[in-house]
N, C-alpha and C positions, 0 to 999 in steps of 0.2 A: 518510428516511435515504438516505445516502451512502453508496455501494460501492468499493471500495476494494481493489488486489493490492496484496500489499508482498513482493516481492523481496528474499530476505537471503542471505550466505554470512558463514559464521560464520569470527570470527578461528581460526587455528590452537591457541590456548590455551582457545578455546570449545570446538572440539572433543575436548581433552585431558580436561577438563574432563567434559566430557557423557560419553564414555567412560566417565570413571573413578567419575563416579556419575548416572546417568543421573534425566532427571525429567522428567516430565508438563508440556511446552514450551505445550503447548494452557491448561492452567489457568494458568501465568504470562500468557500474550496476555488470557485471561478477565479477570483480576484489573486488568489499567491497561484494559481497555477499559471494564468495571464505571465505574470511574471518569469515565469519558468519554459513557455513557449509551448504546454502541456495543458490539455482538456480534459474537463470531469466528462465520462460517459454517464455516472451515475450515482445518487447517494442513496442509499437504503437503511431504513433505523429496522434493528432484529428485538424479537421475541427470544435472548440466549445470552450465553454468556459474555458475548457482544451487545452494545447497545448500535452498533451499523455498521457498516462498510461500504466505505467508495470506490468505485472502479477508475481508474485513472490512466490518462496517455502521457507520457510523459516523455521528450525527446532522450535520455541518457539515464543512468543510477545512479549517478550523482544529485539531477536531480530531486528523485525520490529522496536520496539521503537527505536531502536542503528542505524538504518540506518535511519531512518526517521529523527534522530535528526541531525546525521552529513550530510546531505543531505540539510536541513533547514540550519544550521549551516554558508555552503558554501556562502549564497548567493547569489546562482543563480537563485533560484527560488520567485517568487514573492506570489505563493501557492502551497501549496503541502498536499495531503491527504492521508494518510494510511486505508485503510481499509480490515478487516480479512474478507475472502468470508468463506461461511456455506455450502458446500455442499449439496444436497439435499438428498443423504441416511443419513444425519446428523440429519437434521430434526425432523425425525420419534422420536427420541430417547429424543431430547427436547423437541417436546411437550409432551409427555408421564409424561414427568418433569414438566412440567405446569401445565398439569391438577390435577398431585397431590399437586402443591399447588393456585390454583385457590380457592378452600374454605377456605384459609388460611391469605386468601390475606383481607384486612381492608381498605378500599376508607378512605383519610383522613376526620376528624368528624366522623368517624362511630365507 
């Protein structure tokens, strides 16, 4: 599985909206991820220039791209950002991959 922030701020008719009857945002995330064979670990509403982000597991980036697009799609959000997190025992194994092509690499004009 694939881990996954997604950064959203909700349109201003979202928020009118969520006010005027508020509901359990965590079982809607459950419900398209259900679909996708992929788990919410977590929803969080911020105090910033996000209004929250959820942490997501998600079997592939395909995926991600399939809820990210129907999620855009809705209109309720005014921004929304997918981003795949890298574990840190991940790391190790990528740069190992770097460094063998770090002399391979050619700065443009060179």
């Amino acid at each position: 599985m694939a881990k996954f922030a997604v950064f959203f701020c909700y349109a201003t008719t979202s928020w009118a909206t969520f006010i005027a009857k508020p509901s359990d945002r965590r079982a809607a995330i459950r419900t398209m991820l259900e679909n996708l064979e992929g788990t919410l670990d977590e929803l969080y509403f911020m105090l910033s220039e996000w209004d929250g982000m959820a942490i997501l597991d998600l079997p592939d980036v395909e995926g991600a791209v399939a809820l990210s697009a129907a999620m855009k799609s809705s209109g309720a959000f005014e921004r929304l950002e997918t981003h795949e997190l890298i574990a840190p025992d991940r790391l190790p194994d990528a740069l190992a991959k770097s460094r063998a092509l770090v002399s391979e690499y050619r700065p443009p004009g060179v």
